[in-house]
Each structure stands twice: as C-alpha cells, then as structure tokens.
C-alpha positions as CSV (number, residue, x, y, z in Angstrom):
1,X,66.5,179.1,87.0
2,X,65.7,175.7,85.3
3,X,65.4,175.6,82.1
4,X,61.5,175.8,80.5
5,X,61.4,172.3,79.4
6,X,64.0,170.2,82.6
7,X,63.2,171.0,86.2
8,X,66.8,168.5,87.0
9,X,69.5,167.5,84.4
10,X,69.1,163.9,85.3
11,X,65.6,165.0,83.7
12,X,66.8,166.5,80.9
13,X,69.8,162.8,80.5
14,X,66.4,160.9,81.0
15,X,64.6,162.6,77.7
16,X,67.7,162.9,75.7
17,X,68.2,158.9,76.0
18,X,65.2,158.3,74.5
19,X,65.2,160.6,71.6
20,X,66.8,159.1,68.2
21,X,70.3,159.9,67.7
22,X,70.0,162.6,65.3
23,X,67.3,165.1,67.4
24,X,69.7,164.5,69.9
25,X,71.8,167.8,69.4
26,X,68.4,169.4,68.7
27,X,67.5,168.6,72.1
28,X,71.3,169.8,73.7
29,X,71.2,173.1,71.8
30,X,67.6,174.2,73.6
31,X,69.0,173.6,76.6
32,X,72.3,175.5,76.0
33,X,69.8,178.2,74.7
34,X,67.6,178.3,77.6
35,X,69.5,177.9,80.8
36,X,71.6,181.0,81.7
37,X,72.9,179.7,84.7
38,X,76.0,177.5,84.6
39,X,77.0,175.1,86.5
40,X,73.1,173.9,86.9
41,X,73.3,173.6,91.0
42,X,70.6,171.4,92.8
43,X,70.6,171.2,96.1
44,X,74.1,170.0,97.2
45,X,75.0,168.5,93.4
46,X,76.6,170.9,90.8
47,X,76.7,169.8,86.4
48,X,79.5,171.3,84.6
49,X,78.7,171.6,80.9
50,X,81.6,172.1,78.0
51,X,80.0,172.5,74.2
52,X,82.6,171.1,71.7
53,X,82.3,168.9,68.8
54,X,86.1,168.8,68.2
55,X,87.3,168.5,71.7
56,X,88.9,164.7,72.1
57,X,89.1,165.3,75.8
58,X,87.5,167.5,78.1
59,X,88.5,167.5,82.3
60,X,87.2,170.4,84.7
61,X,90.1,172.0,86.8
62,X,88.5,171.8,90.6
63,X,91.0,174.0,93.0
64,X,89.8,171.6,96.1
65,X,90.2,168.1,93.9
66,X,93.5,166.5,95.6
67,X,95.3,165.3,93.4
68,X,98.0,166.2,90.7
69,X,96.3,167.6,88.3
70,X,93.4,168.5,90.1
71,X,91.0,167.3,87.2
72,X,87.6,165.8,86.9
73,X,87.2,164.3,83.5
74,X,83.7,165.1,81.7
75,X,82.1,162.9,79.7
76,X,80.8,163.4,76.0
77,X,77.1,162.4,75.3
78,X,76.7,160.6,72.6
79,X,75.7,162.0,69.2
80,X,75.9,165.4,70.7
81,X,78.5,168.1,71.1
82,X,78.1,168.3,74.9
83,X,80.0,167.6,77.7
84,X,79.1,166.9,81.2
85,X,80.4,166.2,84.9
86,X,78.2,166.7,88.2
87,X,79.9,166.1,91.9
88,X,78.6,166.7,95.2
89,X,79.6,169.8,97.1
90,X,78.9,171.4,101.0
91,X,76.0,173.2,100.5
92,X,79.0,176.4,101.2
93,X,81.3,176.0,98.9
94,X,82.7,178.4,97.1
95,X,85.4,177.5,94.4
96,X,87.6,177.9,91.4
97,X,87.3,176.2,88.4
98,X,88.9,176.3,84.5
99,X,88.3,173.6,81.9
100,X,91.1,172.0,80.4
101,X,90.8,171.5,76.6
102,X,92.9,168.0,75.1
103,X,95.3,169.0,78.3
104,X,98.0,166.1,78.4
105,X,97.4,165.5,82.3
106,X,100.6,165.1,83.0
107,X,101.1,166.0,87.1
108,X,101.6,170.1,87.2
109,X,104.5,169.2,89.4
110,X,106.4,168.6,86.8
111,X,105.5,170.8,84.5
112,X,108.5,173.4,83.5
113,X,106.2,176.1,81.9
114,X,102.5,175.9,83.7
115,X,101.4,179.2,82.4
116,X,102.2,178.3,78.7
117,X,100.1,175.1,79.6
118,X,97.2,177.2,80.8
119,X,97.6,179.8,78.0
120,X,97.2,176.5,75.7
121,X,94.8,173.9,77.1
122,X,92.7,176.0,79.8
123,X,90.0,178.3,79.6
124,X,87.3,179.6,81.9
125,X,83.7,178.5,81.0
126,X,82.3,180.4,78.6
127,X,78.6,180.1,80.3
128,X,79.4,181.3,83.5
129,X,79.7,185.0,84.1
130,X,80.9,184.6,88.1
131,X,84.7,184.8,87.3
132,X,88.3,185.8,89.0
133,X,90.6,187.7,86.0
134,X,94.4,188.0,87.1
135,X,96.7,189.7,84.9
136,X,97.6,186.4,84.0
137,X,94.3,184.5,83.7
138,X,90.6,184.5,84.3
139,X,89.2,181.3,86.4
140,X,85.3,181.1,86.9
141,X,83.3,180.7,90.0
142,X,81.2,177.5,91.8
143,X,78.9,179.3,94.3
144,X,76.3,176.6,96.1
145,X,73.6,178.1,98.0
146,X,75.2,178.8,101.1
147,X,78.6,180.1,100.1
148,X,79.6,183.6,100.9
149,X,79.0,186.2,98.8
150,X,81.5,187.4,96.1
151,X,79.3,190.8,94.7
152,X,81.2,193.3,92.6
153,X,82.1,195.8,95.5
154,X,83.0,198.9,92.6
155,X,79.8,198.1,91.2
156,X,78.1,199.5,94.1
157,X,77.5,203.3,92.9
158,X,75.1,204.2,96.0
159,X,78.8,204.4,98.4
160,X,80.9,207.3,98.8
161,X,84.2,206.6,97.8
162,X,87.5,207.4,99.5
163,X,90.8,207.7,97.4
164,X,93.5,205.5,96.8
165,X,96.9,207.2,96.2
166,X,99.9,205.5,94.0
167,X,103.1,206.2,95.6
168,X,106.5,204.4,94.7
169,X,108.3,202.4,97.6
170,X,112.0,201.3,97.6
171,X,113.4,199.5,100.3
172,X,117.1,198.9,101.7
173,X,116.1,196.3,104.0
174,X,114.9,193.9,101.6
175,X,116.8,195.7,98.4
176,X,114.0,196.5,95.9
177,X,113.7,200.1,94.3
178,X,110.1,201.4,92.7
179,X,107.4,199.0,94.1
180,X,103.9,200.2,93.7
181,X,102.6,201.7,97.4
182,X,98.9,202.0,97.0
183,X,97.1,204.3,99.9
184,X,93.4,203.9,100.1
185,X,92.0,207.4,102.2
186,X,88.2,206.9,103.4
187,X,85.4,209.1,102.5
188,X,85.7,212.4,103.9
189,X,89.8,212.5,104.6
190,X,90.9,216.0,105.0
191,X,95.1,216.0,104.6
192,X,94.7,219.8,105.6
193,X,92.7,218.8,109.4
194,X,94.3,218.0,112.7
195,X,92.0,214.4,112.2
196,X,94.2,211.2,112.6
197,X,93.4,208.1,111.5
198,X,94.4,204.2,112.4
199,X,96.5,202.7,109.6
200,X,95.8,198.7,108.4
201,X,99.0,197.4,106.0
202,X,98.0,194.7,103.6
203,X,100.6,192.3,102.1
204,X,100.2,191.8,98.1
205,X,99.1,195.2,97.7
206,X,97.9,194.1,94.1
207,X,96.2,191.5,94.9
208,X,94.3,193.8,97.7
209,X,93.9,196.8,95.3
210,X,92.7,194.9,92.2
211,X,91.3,191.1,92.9
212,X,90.3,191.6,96.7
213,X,88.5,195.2,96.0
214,X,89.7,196.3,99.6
215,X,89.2,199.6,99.0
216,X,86.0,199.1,97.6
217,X,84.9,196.6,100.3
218,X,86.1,199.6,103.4
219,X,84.0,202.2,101.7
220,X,80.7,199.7,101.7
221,X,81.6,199.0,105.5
222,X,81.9,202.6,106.7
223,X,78.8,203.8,105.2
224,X,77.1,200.9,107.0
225,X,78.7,201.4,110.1
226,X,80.3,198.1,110.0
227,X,83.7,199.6,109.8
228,X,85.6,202.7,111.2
229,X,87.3,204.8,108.4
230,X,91.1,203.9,108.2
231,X,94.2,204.1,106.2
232,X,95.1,201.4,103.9
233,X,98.0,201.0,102.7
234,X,98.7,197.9,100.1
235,X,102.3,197.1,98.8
236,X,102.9,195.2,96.7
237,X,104.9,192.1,96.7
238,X,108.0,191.0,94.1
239,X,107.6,187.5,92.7
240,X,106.4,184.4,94.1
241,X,110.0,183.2,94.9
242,X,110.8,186.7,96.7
243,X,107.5,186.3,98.5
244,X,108.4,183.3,100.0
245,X,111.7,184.9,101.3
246,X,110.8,187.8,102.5
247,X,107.5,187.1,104.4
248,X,108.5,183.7,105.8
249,X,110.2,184.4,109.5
250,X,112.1,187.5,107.8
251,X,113.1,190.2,110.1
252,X,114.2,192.5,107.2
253,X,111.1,192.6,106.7
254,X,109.5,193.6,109.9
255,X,112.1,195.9,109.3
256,X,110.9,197.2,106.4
257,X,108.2,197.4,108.2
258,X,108.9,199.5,111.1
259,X,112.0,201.5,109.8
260,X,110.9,202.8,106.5
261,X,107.3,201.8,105.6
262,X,105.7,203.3,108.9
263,X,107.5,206.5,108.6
264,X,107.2,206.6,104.7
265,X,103.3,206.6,105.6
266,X,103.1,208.9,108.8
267,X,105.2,211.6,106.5
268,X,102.7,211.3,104.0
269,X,99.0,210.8,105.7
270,X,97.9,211.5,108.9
271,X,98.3,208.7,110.6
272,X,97.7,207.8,114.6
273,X,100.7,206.2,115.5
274,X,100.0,204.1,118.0
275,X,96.5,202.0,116.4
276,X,98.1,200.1,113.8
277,X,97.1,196.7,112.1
278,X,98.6,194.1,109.5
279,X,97.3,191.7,107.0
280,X,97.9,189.6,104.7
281,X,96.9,186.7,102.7
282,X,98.8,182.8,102.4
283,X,102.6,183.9,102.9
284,X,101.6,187.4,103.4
285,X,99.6,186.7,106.2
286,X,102.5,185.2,108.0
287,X,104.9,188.1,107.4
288,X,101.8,190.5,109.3
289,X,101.7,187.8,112.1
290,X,105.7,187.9,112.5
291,X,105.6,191.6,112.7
292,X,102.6,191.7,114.6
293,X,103.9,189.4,117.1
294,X,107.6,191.2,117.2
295,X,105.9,194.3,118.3
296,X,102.1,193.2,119.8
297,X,101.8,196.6,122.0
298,X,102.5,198.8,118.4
299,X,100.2,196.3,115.7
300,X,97.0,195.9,117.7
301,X,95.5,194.3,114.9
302,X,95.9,191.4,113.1
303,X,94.4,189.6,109.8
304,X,95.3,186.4,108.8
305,X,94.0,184.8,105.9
306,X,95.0,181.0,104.7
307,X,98.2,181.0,106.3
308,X,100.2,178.5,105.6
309,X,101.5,177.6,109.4
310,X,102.8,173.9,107.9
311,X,104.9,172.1,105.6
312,X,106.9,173.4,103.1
313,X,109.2,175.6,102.6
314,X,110.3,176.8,105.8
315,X,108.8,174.4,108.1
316,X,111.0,174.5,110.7
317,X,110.3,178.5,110.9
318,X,106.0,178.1,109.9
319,X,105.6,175.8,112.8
320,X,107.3,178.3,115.5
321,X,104.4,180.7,114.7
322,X,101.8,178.7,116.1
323,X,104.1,178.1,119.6
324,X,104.9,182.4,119.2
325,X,101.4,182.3,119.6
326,X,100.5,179.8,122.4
327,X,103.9,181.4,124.3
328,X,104.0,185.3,123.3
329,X,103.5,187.2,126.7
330,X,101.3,190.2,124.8
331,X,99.1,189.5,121.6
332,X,97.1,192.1,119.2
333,X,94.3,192.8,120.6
334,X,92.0,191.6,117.7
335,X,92.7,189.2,115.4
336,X,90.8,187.4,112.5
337,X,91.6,183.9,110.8
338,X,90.5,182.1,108.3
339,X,91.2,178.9,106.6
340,X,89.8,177.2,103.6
341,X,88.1,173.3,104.0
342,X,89.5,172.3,100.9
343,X,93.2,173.7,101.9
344,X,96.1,171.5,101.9
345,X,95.5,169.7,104.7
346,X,99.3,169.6,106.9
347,X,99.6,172.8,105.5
348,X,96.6,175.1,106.0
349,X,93.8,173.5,107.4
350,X,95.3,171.6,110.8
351,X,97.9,174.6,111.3
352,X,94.8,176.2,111.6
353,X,92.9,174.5,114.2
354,X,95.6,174.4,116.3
355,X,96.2,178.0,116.5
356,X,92.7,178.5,116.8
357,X,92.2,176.3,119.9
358,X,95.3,177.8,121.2
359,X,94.0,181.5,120.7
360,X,90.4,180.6,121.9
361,X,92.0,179.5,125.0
362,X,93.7,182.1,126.0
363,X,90.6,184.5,124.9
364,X,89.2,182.5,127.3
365,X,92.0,184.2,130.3
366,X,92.2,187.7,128.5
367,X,88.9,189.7,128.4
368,X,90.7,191.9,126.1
369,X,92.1,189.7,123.3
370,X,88.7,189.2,120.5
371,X,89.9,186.2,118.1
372,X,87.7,185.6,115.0
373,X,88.2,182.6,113.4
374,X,86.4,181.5,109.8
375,X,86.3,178.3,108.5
376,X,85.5,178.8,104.4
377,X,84.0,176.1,102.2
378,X,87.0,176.7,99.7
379,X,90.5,175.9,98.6
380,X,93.1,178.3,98.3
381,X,91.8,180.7,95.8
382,X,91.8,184.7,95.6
383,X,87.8,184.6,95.4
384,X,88.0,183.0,98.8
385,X,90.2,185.4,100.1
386,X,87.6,188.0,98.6
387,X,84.9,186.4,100.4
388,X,85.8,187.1,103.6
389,X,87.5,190.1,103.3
390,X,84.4,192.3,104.6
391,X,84.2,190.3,107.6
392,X,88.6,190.4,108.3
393,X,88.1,194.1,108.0
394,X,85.3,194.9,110.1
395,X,86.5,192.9,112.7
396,X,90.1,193.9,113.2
397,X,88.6,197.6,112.8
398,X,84.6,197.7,113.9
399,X,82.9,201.2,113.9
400,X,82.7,202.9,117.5
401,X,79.9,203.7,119.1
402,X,79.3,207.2,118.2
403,X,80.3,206.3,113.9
404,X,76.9,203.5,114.3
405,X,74.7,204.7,111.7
C-alpha cells in the first residue's frame, strides 16, 4: 500500500528534488514511517531502500544477477540517509535478496571464507518481513504480483496435523553413523491398524523438515483433497562436498537406498511396499532420479526440483541422466520438474528443456507416464524450492477418487 502522501517513488524522487536540502531527510523519514511494504513494487518495477547515514557503500545481493558478485549497487540521495535501486522484474518472480554493507566486491569465487563475509558485510532488509532463515543466515524475499505463493504453512492452525518422528540413521554404504531420519505420519496414522501407506523419500531431509515445511505443506494438501496421506521420510544430507559425492551418479547410494533405508522404514511404519516415490532438490534431486531410474517398476514417483543436469562437477555423469531418460525402457509413472528462469543457464535451465521435450514426447506414446514440468520465475533459492513444493507433492501423489473432499 502506497504511502499517504506518493502514489509512485519516481513521485516521491520528483518532490524530494525540489525541497531544500535540509527538509530533505524530513521528507525520507515520513516515507520510511509510512510505507510498510518494502521493496515498493509497481507493476513490473521493484525499489530497494537501505537507511544508513554511515554506510560508504551500499549494493543489493540479487540471487538471479549474473555476475560475480551478484550485486546491484544503490545509490545514496543526496542530503539524506537513504538508499535506493529499482530494476525491472517478470511480473512472477520470486527471489532472494541480502544487502551488502561496505562489502569489498571482490568476486565470491575467490573468496576463502564466504560465510565470515556474509556474517560481516550482509544483512537481510530490515523493512521486509517476507524472509528465508537457515541455520546459517536469513535472506529476504522479492515477491511481484504474479509469483507463487510462499505463506507460512505451520501457521495454518485450521489443519490437522500428522507427526513427524526423529529417528537416527547410519549407513555402511556411504559410511556415516547418527544422521537425523525425520518421518512425517499423516493425520489419522494408526501404527496399531492393518492400514498401509505409500512412502515419498526426500533428499536434504533438513532442508525438507525445516525451510521447505513438507510436512506442513502434506497436511494442508490432504485436508483439501489435493493430496493422498503418505509417509515421508526426510534424511538428511552430510556437507555440501559429501552431497556432491554421494548423490551425483552414486550407486552406494541407491544402495543406501534400497538395502538399508527401505527396510529401516518398512520395520518401523507401515509402509506399502510396492508405491514408493523419491525427491529431492539441486543435487538431491538427481540422486532420487538415479535411483528412480535404477529401479522404475519399485519408485513409481519421481520429484525433481532444479536439478542440475549440466556442467560442473560431474558432467560427464549429469549429462547421461537426461539420455537415461530419453533411452530407459520403463519410467516412474509420475514425475514432476521444475527449473528456475534465473538458474545457471548450461547448468539448470537448458538441461531442463531438454529433458522436458524428451519426457513430453514420450508422454505423448505412454498413456500411463504423467510428466509435470514447472518453469519458476526464480534463481536457485530454497524459497523457490518452497514455492512449488505443494504442487511436486500433489502431483507425484494426488488424492483418489474416494479421499476427494
């Protein structure tokens, strides 16, 4: 909502310039006081604002800017403590943002400690209240008028809740002792009936439990009758060097997979052990689609989100998946994809369209095979990811006929 005195901030540039210099910050403060919603978005056009009067240099961190860093820098208006930048966006994008504070710009590439930089120099914008917190960081949130929604799912009191269960997982295959397991049961799971249940593994089970809200997100589709009630089950991943070995083309861990994860789970819940489903986001979506392509007839459902099908690491090994797919003899029977606009572009984003004309064209031969495929107005961001979670799920998994509200 505009503010009660500028319908535009080109207005609000056009008064300021003609005001003497010192009502100047008069004028900046009202507006600070009276607009709640930053960044001011009009139309396609979004202003980022930074208050400062000691800042020497002020740049807005832009996950889809390409280049290294990925900064736009603001500009200070005179006499005035304010800082501003306005850029042009698809009416849906949906994107991550921190300003940088006196950074030194010096390309992230070569930076040896980037999360003592960020600790130092970044920050998320105090005026927005649409953020992303990590347990390392919190990033705010560009939504233009189109973009997906991002609501808090937990917020949502109105939904019967299932449970999640904390178990802890060690592994032989891929050597790692005491990893979190998180299970997420749906509303009305009786461990004590003869009631079975299909069973959707996630990759990053953090990121799923925490960021993502899955769990969250499947109790809002099953009371709708979007969704039918499943078991979740979200493990979580070592570092982001051992996630790069052990989802990219790694049979140990398919193995993990199939030889100690899968019975782990049927031991535990009750589990139908032939309607089975993967997932995962970036590298953990390629890990699901490895195992889910080893064993199509077993993992009947697939979610892929922002895979990285190009470039490096691994390239060699990222570009057989999209031939795996265009050659397999048996697929899941539904899958979902998703790829961001803003994505690297030989990484994500034309990976992408070629797996999606190659699995739209054999959809085209195989009644049976239902492909989903989402193109997001976004980078490569975990509020992206969120974004289209609800639809990933409910398509890989939709409500049957007789659980239609």
């Amino acid at each position: 909502m505009a503010s009660a005195r500028w319908n535009s901030f080109i207005q609000f540039l056009c008064e300021i310039y003609q005001l003497p210099d010192d009502l100047r910050q008069s004028a900046v403060d009202e507006l600070l006081t009276t607009r709640s919603e930053w960044p001011w978005v009009e139309r396609d056009r979004a202003t980022f604002v930074y208050d400062s009067v000691t800042a020497h240099r002020v740049s807005v961190n832009i996950d889809i800017v390409n280049r290294d860093p990925p900064f736009e820098n603001l500009v200070r208006l005179d006499d005035t403590s304010l800082w501003y930048f306005q850029r042009y966006f698809d009416r849906d994008a949906l994107v991550d943002y921190m300003f940088a504070i006196d950074d030194p710009g010096t390309p992230l590439a070569q930076e040896v400690n980037l999360m003592d930089r960020v600790d130092r120099f970044w920050e998320a914008d105090p005026l927005n209240a649409l953020t992303v917190q990590t347990a390392q960081v919190s990033t705010s949130v560009l939504q233009m008028p189109r973009a997906r929604p991002v609501p808090s799912w937990r917020a949502m009191t109105a939904v019967p809740r299932g449970n999640v269960y904390r178990h802890r997982f060690s592994s032989t295959h891929l050597a790692f002792n005491d990893r979190n397991l998180w299970v997420y049961t749906p509303p009305g799971y009786d461990p004590s009936s003869n009631h079975v249940y299909p069973l959707l593994i996630l990759m990053d089970g953090q990121w799923a439990l925490n960021i993502l809200e899955v769990p969250y997100i499947a109790d809002a589709l099953i009371k709708h009758g979007r969704m039918e009630p499943v078991i979740i089950a979200m493990l979580a991943a070592g570092s982001q060097s051992e996630r790069v070995t052990e989802y990219i083309g790694n049979d140990n861990h398919y193995a993990l997979v199939v030889a100690e994860l899968l019975p782990f789970l049927q031991t535990e819940h009750r589990i139908e052990p032939v309607n089975l489903g993967l997932g995962g986001v970036g590298e953990g979506a390629v890990a699901a689609a490895h195992a889910a392509l080893k064993n199509p007839a077993i993992f009947a459902h697939l979610i892929m989100i922002s895979p990285p099908l190009g470039g490096k690491p691994a390239v060699r090994k990222l570009r057989e998946y999209v031939e795996r797919f265009r050659d397999s003899p048996l697929l899941p029977r539904r899958i979902f994809h998703s790829v961001g606009r803003y994505e690297q572009d030989m990484r994500f984003y034309q990976p992408a369209l070629a797996l999606r004309g190659i699995l739209e064209r054999r959809m085209g031969h195989d009644p049976d095979l239902q492909y989903k495929f989402v193109e997001l107005g976004s980078g490569h961001s975990l509020v992206a990811f969120k974004s289209v979670m609800p639809e990933a799920l409910a398509h890989v998994f939709p409500a049957r006929a007789s659980q239609a509200p």
